[in-house]
OpenMM code with the backbone's topology and positions (N, CA, C; nanometers):
from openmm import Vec3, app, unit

residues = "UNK UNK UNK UNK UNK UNK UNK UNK UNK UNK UNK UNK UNK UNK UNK UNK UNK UNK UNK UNK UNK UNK UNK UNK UNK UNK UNK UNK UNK UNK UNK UNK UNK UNK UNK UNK UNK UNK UNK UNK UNK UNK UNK UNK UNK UNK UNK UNK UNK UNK UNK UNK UNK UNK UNK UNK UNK UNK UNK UNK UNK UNK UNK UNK UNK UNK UNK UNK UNK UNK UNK UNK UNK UNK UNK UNK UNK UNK UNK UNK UNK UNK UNK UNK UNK UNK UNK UNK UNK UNK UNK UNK UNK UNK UNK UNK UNK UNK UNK UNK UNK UNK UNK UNK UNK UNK UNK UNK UNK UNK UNK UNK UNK UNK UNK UNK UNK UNK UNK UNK UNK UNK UNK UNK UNK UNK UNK UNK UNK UNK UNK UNK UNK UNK UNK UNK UNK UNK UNK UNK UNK UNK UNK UNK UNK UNK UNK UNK UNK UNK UNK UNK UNK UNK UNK UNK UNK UNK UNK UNK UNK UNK UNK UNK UNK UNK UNK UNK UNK UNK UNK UNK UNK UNK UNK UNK".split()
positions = [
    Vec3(0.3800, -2.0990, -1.4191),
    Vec3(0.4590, -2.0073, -1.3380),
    Vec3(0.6062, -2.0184, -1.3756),
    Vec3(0.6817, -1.9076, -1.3766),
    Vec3(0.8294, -1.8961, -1.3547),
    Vec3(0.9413, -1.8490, -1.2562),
    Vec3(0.8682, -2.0104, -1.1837),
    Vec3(0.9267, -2.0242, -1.0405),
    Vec3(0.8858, -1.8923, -0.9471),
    Vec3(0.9435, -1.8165, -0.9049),
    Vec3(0.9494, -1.7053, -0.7892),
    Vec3(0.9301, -1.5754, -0.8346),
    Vec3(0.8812, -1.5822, -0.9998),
    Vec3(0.9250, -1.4769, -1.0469),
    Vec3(0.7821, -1.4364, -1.1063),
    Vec3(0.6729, -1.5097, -1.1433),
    Vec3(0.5295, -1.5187, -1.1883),
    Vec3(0.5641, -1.5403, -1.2514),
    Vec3(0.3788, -1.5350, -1.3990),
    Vec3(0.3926, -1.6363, -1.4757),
    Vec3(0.4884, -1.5425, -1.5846),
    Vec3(0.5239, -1.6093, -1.7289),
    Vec3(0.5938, -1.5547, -1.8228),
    Vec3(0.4849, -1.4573, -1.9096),
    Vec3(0.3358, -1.4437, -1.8518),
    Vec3(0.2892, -1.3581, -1.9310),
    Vec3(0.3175, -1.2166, -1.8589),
    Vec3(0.3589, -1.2395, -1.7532),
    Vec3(0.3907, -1.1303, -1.6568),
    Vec3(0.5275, -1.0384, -1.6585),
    Vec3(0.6433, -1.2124, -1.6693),
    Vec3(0.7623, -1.1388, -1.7071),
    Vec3(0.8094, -1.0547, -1.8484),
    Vec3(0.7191, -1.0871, -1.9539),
    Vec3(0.7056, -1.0158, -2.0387),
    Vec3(0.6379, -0.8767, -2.0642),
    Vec3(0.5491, -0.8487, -1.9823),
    Vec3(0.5042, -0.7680, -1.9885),
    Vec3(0.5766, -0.6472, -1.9313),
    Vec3(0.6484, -0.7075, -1.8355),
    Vec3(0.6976, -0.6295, -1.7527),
    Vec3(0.8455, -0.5890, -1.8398),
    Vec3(0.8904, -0.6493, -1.8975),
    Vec3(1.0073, -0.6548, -2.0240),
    Vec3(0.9703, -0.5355, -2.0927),
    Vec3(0.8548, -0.5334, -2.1929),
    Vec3(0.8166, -0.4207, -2.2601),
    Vec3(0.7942, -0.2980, -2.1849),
    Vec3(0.7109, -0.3015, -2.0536),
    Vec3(0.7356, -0.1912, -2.0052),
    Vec3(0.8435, -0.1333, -1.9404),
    Vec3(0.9598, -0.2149, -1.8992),
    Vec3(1.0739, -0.1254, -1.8940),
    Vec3(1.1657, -0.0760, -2.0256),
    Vec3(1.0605, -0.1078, -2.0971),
    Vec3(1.2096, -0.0513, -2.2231),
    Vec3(1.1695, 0.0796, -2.2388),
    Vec3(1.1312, 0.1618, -2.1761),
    Vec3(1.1289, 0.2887, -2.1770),
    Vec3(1.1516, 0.3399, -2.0556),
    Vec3(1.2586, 0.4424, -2.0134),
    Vec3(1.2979, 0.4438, -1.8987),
    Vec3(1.1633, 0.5663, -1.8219),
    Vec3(1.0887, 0.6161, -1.9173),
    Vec3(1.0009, 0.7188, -1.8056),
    Vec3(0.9029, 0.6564, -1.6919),
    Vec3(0.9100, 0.7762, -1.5949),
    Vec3(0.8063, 0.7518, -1.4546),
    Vec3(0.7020, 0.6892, -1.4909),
    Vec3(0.6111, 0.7558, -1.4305),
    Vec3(0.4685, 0.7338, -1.4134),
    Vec3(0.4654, 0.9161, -1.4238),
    Vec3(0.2824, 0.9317, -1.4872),
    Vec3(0.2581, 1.0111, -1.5129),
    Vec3(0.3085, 1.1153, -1.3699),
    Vec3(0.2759, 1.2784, -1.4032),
    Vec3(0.3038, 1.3549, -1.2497),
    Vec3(0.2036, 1.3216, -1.1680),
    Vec3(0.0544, 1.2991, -1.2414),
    Vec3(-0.0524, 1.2803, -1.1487),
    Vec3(-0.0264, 1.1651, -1.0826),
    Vec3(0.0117, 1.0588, -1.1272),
    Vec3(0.0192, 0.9339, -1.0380),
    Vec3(0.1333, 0.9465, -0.9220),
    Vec3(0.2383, 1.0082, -0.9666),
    Vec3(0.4093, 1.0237, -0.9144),
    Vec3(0.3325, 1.1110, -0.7983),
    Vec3(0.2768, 1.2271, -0.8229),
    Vec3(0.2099, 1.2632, -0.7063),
    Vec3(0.1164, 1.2048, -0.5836),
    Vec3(0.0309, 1.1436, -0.6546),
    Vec3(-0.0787, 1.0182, -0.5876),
    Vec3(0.0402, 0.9345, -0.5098),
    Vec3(0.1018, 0.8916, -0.5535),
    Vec3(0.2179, 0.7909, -0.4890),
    Vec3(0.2847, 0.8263, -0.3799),
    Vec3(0.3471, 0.9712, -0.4289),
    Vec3(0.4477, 1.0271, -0.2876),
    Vec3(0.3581, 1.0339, -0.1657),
    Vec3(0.1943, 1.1356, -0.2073),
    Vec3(0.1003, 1.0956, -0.0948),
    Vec3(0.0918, 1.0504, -0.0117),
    Vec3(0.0841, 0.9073, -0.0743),
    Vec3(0.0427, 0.7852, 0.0140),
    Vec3(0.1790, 0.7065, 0.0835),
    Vec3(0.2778, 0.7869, 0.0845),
    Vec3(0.4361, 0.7620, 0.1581),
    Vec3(0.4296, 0.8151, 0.2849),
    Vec3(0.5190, 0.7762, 0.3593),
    Vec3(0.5906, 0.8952, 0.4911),
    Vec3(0.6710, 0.8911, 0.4176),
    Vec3(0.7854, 1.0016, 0.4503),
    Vec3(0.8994, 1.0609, 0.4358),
    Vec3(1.0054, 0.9595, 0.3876),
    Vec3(1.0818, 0.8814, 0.4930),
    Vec3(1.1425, 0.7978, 0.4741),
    Vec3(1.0864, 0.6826, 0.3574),
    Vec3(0.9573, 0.6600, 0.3152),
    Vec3(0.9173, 0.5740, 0.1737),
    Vec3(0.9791, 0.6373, 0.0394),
    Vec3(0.9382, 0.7840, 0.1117),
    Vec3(0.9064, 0.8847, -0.0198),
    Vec3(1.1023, 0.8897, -0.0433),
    Vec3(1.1734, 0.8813, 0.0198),
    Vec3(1.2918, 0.8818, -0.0573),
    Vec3(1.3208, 0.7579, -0.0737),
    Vec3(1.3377, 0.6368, -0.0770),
    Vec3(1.2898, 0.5066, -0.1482),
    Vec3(1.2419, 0.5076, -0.2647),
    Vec3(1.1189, 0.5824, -0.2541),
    Vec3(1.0570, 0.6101, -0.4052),
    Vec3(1.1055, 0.6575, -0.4984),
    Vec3(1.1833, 0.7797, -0.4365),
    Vec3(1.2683, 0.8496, -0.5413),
    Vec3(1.3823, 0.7867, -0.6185),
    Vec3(1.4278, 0.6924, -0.5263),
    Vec3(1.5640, 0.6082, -0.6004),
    Vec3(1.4714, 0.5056, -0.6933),
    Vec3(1.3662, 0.4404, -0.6651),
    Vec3(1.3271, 0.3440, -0.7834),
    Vec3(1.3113, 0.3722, -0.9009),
    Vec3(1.3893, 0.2540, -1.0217),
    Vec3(1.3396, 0.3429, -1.1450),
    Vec3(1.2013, 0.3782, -1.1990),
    Vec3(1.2453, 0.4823, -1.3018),
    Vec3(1.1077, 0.4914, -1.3742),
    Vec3(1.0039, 0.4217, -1.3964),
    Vec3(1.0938, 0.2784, -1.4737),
    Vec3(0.9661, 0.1750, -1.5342),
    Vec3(0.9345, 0.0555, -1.3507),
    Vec3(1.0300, 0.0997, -1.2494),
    Vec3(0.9181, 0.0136, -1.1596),
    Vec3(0.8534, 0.1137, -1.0468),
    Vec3(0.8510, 0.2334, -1.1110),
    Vec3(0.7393, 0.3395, -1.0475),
    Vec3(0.6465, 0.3202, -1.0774),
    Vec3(0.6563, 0.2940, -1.2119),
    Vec3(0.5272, 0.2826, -1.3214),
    Vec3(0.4732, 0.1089, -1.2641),
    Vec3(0.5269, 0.0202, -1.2477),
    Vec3(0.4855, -0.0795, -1.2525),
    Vec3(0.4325, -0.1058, -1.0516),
    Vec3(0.4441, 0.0091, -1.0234),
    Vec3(0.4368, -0.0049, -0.8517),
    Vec3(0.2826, 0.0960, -0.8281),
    Vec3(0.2932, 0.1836, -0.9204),
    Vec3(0.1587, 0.2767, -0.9439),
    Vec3(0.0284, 0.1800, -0.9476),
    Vec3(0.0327, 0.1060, -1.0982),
    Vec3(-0.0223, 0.0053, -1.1800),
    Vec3(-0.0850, -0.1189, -1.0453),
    Vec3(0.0196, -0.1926, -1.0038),
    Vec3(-0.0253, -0.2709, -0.8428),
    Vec3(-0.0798, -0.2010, -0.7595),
    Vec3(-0.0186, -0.0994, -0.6998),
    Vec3(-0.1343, -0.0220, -0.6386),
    Vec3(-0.3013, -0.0034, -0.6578),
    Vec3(-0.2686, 0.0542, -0.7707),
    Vec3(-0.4260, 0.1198, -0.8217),
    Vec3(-0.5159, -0.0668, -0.8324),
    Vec3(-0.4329, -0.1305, -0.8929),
    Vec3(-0.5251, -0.2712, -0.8842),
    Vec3(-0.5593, -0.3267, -0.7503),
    Vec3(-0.4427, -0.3045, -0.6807),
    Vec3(-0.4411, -0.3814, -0.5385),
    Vec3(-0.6160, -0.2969, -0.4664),
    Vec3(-0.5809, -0.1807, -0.4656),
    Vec3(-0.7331, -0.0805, -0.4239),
    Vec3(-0.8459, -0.1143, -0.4606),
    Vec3(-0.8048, -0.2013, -0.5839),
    Vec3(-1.0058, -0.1937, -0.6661),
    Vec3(-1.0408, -0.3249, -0.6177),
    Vec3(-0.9325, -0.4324, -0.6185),
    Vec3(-0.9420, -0.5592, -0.5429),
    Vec3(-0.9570, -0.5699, -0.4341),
    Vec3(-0.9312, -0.4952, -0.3443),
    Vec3(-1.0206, -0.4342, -0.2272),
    Vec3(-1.1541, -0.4391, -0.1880),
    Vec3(-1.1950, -0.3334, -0.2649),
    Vec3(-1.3163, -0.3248, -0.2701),
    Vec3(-1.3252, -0.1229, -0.2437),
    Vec3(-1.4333, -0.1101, -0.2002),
    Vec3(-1.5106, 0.0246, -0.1887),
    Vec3(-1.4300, 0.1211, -0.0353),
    Vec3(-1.4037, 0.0291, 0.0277),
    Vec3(-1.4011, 0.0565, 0.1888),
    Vec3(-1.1994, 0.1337, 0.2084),
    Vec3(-1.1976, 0.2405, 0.2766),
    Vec3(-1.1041, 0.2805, 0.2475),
    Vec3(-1.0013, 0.2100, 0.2776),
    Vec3(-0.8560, 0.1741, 0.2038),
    Vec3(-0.7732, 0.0756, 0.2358),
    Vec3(-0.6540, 0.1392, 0.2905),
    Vec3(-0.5926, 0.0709, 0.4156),
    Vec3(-0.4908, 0.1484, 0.4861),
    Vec3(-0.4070, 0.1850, 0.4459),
    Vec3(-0.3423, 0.2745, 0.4584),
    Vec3(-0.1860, 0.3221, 0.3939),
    Vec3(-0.0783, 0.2458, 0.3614),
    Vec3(-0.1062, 0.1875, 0.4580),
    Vec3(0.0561, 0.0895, 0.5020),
    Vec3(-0.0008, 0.0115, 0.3946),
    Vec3(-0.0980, -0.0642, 0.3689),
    Vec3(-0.0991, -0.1501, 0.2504),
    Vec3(-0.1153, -0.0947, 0.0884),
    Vec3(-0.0999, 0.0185, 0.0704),
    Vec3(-0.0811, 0.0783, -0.0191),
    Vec3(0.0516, 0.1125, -0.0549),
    Vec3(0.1507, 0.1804, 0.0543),
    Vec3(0.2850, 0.1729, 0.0905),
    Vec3(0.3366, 0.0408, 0.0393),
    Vec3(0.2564, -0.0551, 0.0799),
    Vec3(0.3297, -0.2205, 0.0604),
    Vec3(0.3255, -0.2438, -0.0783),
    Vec3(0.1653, -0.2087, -0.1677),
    Vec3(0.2237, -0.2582, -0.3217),
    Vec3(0.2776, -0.1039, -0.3990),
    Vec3(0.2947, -0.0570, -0.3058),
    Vec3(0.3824, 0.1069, -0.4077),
    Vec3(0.5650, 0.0492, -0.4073),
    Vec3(0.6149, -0.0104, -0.2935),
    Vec3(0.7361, -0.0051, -0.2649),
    Vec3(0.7597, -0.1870, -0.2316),
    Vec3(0.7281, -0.2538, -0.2910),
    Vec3(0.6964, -0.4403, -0.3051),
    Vec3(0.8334, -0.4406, -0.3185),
    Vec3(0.8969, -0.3913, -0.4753),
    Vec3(1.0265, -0.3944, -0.5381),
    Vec3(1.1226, -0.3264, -0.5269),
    Vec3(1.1221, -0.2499, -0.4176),
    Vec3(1.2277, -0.1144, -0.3924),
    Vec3(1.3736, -0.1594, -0.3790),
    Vec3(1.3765, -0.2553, -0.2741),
    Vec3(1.4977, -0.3633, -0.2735),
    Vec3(1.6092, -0.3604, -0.4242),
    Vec3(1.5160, -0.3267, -0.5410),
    Vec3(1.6133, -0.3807, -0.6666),
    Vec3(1.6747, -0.2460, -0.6837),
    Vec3(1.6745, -0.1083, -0.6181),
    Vec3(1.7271, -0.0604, -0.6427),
    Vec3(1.8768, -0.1105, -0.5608),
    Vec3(1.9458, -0.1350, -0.4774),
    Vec3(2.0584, -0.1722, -0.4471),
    Vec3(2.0934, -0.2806, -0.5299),
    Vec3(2.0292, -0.3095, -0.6582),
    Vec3(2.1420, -0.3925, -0.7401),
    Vec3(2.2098, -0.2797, -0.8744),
    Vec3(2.1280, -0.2049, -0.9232),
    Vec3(2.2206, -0.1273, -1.0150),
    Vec3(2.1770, -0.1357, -1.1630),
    Vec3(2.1017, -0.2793, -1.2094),
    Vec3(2.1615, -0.3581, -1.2394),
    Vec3(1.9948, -0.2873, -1.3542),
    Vec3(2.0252, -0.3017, -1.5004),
    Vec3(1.9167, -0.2190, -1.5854),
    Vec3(1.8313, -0.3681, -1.6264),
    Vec3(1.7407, -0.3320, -1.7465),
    Vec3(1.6340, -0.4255, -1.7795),
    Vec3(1.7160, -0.5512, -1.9004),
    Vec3(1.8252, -0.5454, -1.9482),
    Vec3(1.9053, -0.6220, -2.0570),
    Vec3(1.9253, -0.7580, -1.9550),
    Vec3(2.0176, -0.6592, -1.8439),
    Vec3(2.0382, -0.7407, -1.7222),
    Vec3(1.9387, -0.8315, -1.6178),
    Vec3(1.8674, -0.7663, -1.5803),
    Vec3(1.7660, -0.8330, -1.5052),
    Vec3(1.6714, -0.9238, -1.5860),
    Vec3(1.6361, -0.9242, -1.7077),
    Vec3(1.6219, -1.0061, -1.7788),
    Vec3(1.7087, -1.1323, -1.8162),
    Vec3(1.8281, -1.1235, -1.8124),
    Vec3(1.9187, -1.2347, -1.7646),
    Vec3(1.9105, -1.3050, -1.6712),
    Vec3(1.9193, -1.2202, -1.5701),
    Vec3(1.9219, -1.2904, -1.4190),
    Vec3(1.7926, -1.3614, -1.3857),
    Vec3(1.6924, -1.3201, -1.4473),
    Vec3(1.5822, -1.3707, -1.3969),
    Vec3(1.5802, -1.5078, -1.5214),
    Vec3(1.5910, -1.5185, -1.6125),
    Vec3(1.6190, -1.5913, -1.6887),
    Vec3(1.7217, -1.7298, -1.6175),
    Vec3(1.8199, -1.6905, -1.5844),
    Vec3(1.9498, -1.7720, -1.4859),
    Vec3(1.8195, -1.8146, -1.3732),
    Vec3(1.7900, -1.6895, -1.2970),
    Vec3(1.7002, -1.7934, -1.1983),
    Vec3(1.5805, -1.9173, -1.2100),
    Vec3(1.5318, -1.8789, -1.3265),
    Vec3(1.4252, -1.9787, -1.3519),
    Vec3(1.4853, -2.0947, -1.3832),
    Vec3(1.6283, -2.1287, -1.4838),
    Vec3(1.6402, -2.2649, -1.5281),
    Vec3(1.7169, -2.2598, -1.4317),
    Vec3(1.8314, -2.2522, -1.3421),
    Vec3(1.8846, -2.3049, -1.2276),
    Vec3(1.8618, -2.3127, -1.0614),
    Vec3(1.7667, -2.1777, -1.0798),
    Vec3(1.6542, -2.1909, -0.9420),
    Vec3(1.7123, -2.0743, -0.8922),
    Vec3(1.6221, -1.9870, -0.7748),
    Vec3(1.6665, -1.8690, -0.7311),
    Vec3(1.8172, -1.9135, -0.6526),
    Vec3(1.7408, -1.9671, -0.5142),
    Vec3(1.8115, -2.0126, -0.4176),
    Vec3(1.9433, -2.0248, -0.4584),
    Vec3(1.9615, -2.1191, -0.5670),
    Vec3(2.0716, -2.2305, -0.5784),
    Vec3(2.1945, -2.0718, -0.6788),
    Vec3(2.1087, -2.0247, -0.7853),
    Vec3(2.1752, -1.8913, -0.8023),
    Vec3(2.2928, -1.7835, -0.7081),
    Vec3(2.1413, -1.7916, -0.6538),
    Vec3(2.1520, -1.6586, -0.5235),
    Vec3(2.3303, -1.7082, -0.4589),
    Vec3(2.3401, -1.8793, -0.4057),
    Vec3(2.3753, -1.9425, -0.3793),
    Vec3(2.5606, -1.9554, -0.3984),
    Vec3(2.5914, -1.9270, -0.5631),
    Vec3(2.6525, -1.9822, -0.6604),
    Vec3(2.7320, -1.8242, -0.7396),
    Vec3(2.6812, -1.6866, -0.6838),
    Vec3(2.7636, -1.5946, -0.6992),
    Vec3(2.8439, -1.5162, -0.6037),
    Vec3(2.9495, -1.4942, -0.6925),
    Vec3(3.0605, -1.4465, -0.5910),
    Vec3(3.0432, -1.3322, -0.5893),
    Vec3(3.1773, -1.2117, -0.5074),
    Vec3(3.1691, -1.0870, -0.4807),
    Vec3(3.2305, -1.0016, -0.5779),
    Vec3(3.2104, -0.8923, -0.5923),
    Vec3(3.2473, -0.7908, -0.7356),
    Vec3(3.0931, -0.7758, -0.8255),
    Vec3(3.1178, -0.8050, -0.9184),
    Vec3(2.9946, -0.7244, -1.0369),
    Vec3(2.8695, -0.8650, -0.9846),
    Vec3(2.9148, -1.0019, -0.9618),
    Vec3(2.8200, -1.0683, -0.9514),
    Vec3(2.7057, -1.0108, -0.7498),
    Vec3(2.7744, -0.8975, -0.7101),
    Vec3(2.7628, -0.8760, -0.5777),
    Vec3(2.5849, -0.8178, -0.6709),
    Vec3(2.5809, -0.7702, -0.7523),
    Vec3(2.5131, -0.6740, -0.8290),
    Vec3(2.3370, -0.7776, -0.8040),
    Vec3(2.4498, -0.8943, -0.8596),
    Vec3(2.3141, -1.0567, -0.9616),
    Vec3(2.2443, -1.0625, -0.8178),
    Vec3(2.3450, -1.0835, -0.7202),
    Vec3(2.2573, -1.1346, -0.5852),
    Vec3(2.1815, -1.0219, -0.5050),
    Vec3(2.2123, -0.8859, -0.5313),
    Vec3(2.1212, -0.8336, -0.4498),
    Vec3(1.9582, -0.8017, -0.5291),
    Vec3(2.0002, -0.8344, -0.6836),
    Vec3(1.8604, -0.8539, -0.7421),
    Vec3(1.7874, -0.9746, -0.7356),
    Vec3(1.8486, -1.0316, -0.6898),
    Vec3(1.7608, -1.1563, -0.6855),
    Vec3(1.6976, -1.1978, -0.5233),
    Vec3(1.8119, -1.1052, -0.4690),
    Vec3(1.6984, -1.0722, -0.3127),
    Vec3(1.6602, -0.9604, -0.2716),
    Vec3(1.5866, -0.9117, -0.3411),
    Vec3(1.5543, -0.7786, -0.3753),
    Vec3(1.4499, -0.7321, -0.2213),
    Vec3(1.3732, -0.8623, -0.2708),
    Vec3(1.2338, -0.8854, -0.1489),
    Vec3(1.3130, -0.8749, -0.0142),
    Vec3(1.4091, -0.9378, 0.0443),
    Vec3(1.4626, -0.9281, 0.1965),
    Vec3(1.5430, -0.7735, 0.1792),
    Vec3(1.6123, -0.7132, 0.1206),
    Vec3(1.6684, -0.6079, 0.0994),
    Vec3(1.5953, -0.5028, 0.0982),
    Vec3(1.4613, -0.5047, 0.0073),
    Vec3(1.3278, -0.4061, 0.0342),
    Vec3(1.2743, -0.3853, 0.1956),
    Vec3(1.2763, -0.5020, 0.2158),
    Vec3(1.2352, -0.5037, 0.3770),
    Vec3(1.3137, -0.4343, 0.4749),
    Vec3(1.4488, -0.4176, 0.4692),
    Vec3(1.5592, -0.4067, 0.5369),
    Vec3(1.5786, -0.2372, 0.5382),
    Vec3(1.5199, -0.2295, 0.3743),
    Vec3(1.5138, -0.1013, 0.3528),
    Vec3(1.4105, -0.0296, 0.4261),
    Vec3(1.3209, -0.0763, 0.3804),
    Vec3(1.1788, 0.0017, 0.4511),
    Vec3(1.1723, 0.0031, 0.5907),
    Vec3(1.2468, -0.0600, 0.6621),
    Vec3(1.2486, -0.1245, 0.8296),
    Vec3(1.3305, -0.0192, 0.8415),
    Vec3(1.4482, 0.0243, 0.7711),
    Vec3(1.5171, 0.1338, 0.8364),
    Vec3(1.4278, 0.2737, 0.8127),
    Vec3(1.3656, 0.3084, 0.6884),
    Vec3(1.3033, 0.3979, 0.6807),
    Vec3(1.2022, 0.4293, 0.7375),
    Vec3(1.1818, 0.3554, 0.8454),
    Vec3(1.0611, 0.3715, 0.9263),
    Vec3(0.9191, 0.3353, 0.8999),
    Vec3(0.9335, 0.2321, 0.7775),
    Vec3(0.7460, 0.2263, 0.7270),
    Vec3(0.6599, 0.0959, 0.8332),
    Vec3(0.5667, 0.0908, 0.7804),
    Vec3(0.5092, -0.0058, 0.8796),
    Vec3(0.5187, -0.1417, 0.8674),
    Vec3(0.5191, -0.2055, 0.9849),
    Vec3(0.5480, -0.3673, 1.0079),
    Vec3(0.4799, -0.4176, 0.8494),
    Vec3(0.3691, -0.3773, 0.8349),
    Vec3(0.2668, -0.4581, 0.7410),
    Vec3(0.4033, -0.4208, 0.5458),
    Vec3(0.4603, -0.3264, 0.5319),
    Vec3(0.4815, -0.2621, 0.4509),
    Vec3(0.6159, -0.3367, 0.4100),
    Vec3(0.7018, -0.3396, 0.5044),
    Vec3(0.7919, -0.4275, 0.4862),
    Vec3(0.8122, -0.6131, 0.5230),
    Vec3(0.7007, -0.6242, 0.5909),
    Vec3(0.6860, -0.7876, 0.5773),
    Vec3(0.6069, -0.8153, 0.4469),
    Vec3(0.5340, -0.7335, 0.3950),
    Vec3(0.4690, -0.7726, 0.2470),
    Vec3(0.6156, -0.7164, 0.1532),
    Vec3(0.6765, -0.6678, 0.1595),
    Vec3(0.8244, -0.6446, 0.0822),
    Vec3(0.9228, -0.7832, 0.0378),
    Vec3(0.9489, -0.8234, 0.2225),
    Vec3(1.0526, -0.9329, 0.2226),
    Vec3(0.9113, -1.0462, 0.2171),
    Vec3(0.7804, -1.0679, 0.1108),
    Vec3(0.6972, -1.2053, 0.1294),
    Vec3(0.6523, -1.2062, 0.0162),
    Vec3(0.6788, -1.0996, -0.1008),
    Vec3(0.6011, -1.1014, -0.2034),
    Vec3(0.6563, -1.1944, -0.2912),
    Vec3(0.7443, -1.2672, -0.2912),
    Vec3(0.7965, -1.3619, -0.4011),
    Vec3(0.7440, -1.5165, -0.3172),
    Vec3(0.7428, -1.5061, -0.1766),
    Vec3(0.6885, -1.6186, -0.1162),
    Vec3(0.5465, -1.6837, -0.1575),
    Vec3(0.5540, -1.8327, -0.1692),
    Vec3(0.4073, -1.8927, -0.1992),
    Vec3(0.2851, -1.8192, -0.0532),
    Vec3(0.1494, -1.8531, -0.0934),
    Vec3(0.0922, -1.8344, 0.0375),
    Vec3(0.0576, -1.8699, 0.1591),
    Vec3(0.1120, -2.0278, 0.1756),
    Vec3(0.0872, -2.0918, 0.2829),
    Vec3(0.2209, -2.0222, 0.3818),
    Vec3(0.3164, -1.9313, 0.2846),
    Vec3(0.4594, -1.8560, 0.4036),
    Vec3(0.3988, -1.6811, 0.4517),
    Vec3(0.3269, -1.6571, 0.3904),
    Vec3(0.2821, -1.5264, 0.4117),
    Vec3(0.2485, -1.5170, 0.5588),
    Vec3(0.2705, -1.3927, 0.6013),
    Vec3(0.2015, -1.3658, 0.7740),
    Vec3(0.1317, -1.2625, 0.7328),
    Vec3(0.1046, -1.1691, 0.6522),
    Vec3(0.0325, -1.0320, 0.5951),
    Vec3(-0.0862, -1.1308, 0.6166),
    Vec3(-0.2191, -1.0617, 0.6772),
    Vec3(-0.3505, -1.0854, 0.6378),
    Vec3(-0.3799, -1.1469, 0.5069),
    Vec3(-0.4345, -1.2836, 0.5150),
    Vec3(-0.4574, -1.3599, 0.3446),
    Vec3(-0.5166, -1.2595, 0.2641),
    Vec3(-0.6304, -1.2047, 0.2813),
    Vec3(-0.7143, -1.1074, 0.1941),
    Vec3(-0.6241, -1.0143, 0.1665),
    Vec3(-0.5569, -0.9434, 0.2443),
    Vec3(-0.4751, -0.8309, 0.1697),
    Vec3(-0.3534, -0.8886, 0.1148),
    Vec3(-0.3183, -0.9828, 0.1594),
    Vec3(-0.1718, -1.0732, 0.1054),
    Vec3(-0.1990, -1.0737, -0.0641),
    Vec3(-0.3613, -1.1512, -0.0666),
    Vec3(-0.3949, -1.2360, -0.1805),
    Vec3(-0.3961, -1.1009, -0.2956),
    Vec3(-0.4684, -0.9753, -0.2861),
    Vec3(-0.4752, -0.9113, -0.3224),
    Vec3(-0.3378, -0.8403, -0.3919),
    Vec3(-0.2819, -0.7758, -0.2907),
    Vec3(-0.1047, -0.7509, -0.3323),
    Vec3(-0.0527, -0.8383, -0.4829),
    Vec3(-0.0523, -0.9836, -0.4025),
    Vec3(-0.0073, -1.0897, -0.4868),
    Vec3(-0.0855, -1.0513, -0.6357),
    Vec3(-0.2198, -1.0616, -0.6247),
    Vec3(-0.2807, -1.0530, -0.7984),
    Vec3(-0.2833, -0.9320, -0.8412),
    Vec3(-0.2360, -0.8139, -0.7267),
    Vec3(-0.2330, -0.7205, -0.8311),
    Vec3(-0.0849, -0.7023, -0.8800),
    Vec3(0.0146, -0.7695, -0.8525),
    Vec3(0.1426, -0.7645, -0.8867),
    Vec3(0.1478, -0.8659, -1.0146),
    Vec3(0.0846, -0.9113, -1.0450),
    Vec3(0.0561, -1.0324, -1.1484),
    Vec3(0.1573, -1.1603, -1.1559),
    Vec3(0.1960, -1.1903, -1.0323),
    Vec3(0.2678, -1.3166, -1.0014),
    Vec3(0.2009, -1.4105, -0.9755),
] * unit.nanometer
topology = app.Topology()
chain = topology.addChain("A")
for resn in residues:
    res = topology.addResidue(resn, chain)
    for name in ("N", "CA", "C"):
        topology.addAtom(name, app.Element.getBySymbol(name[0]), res)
């Protein structure tokens, strides 16, 4: 693992797929807004391309890990909009590849911790992306379940309050 961030086969992957800034297909971008209320669905709109694409991708896994039985909105909402939070940092894939880099050898916390205000205002709201997602979605009206899986998805599982089965699920389909 890399610390708070999953493992490095993850952070890489996720590297290559932002180096192209497009969405997700229309069919999925559509499938997605769907499964929003209003207030998600403009959330959605501010996230970038490559973590539309990477919020589609958790979704559709989070569902099959499921199983057959129809799965509630709000927990679909939860792995569509996990990372929404990083839009209030600004901050592109050169960058966040840094920062996440900084967080692993000096630790989130102690990071998070250790920047000041101006351009570093940028480092810290990506690196609390998860409480900021929450904050977000809490104002936008989504459901309890939607934004406590927001501000818990970087958390180990003995901190989770989301239902373990749907927690656990979220978690492996996000590949952390």
């Amino acid at each position: 693992m890399a610390g708070d961030f999953g493992s490095l086969g993850h952070l890489a992957g996720r590297f290559v797929g932002s180096l192209s800034p497009a969405g997700p297909p229309p069919a999925d971008e559509d499938w997605a807004l769907a499964q929003l209320l209003p207030g998600e669905q403009e959330l959605w709109r501010r996230m970038s391309g490559p973590d539309r694409r990477h919020a589609v991708a958790v979704a559709r896994e989070a569902l099959r890990l499921l199983g057959p039985d129809p799965c509630p909105r709000a927990v679909v909402a939860a792995a569509l909009l996990h990372d929404v939070g990083k839009v209030e940092s600004g901050l592109g894939t050169f960058a966040r590849v840094a920062v996440t880099v900084a967080a692993i050898v000096v630790g989130r916390e102690r990071l998070v911790a250790s920047v000041r205000p101006g351009l570093t205002a940028r480092v810290r709201a990506y690196l609390t992306h998860d409480r900021i997602g929450a904050e977000l979605l809490r104002d936008a009206g989504a459901d309890p379940l939607t934004f406590t899986w927001a501000a818990e998805h970087h958390l180990g599982e003995a901190r989770w309050s989301v239902e373990r089965g749907v927690a656990a699920a979220l978690k492996a389909a996000d590949g952390d």
